[in-house]
C-alpha positions as a Markdown table, in Angstrom:
| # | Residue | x | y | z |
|---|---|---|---|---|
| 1 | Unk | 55.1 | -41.5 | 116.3 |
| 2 | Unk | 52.1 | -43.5 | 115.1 |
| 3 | Unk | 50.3 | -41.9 | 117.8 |
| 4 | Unk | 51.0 | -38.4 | 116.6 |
| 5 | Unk | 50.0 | -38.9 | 113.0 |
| 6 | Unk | 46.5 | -41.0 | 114.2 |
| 7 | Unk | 45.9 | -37.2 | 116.3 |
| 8 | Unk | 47.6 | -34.7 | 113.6 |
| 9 | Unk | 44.7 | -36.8 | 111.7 |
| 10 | Unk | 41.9 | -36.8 | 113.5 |
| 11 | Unk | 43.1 | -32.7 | 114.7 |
| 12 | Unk | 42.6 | -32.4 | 110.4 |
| 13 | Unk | 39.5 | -34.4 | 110.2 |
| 14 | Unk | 38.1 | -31.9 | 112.8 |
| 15 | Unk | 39.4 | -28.8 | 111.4 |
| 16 | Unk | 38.4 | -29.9 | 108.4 |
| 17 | Unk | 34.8 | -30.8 | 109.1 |
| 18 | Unk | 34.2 | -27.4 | 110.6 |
| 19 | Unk | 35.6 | -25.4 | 108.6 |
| 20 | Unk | 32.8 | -27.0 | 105.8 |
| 21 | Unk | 30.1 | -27.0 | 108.6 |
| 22 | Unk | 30.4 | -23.6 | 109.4 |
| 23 | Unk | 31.4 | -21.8 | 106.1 |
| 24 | Unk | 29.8 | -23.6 | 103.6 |
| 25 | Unk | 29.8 | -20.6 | 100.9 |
| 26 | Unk | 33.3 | -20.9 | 101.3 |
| 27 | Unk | 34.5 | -24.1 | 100.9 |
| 28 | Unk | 31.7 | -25.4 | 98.4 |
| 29 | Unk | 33.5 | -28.7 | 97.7 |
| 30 | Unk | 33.3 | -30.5 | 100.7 |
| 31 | Unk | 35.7 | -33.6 | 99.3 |
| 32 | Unk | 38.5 | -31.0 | 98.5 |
| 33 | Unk | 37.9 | -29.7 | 102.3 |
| 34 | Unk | 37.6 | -32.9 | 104.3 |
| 35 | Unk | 41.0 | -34.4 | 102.3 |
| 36 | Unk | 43.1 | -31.3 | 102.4 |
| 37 | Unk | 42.5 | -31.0 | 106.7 |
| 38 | Unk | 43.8 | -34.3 | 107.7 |
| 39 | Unk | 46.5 | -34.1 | 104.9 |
| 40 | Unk | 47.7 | -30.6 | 105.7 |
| 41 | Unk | 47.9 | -31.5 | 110.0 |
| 42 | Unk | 50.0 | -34.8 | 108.8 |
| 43 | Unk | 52.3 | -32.6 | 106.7 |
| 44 | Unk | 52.5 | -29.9 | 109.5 |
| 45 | Unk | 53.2 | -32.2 | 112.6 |
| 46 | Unk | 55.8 | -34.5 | 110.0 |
| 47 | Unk | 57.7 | -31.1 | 109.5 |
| 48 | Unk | 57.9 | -30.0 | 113.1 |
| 49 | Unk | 58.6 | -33.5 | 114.3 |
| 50 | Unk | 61.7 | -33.6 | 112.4 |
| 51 | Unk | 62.5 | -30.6 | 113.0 |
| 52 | Unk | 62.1 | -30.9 | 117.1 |
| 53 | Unk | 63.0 | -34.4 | 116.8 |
| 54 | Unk | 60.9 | -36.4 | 119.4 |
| 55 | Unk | 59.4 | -36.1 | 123.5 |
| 56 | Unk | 57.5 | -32.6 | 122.3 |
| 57 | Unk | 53.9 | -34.0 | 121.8 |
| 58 | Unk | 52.1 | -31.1 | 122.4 |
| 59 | Unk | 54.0 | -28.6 | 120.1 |
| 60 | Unk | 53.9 | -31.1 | 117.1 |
| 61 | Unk | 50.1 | -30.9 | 117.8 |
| 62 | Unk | 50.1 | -27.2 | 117.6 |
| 63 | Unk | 51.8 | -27.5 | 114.4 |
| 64 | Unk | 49.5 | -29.8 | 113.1 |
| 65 | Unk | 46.4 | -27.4 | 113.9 |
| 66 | Unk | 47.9 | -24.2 | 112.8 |
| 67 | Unk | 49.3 | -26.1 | 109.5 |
| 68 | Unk | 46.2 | -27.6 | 109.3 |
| 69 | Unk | 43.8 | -24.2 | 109.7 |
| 70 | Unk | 46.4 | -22.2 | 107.0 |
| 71 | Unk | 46.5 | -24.8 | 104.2 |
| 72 | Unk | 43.0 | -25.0 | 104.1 |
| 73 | Unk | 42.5 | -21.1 | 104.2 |
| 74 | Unk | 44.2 | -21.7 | 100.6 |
| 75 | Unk | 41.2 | -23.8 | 100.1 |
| 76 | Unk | 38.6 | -20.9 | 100.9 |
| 77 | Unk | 37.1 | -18.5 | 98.3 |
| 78 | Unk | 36.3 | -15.6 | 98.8 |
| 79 | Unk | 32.9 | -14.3 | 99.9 |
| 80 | Unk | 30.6 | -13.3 | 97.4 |
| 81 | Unk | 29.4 | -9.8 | 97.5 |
| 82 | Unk | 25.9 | -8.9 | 96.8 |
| 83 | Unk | 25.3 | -5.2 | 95.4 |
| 84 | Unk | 21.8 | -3.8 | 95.7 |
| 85 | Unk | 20.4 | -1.5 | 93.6 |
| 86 | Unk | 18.4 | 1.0 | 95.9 |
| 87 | Unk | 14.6 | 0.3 | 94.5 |
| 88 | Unk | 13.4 | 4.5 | 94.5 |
| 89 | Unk | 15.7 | 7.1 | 92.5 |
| 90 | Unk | 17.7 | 8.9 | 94.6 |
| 91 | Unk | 16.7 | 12.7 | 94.8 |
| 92 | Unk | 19.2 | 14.4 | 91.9 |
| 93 | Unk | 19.9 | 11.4 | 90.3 |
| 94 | Unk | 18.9 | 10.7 | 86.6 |
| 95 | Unk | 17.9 | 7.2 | 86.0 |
| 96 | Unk | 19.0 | 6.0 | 82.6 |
């Protein structure tokens, strides 16, 4: 069991650290995103441990990364959207 939580961990850390690597606009504070990864794997392979009981490694690991990747999408904000102002008057329109 000790060796599941040091991977559902390490799985986190990873998620985690990518996530904040990639998307940086998105997850501005990187504390917030490199604790909640390793916390949220822990808390997903935990859950389907004891809920599969022990001898399935592989799908406790898979529970771990998909727990992992959808608590920290709670994490995310939203991308920022940029709206340009066209820079000539379109033809018709009155400029105020």
């Amino acid at each position: 069991m000790i060796w599941e939580t040091l991977g559902a961990v390490l799985i986190g850390f990873a998620i985690a650290l990518s996530a904040a690597r990639w998307l940086p606009d998105r997850f501005p504070a990187s504390s917030l995103t490199l604790a909640t990864g390793p916390v949220a794997a822990v808390l997903g392979a935990l859950l389907t441990r004891s809920i599969l009981g022990p001898g399935h490694p592989v799908q406790v690991m898979v529970a771990a990364i998909a727990v992992g990747a959808a608590l920290l999408s709670v994490v995310a904000r939203p991308p920022r959207r940029r709206f340009r102002r066209p820079t000539t008057p379109l033809k018709g329109h009155r400029t105020a």
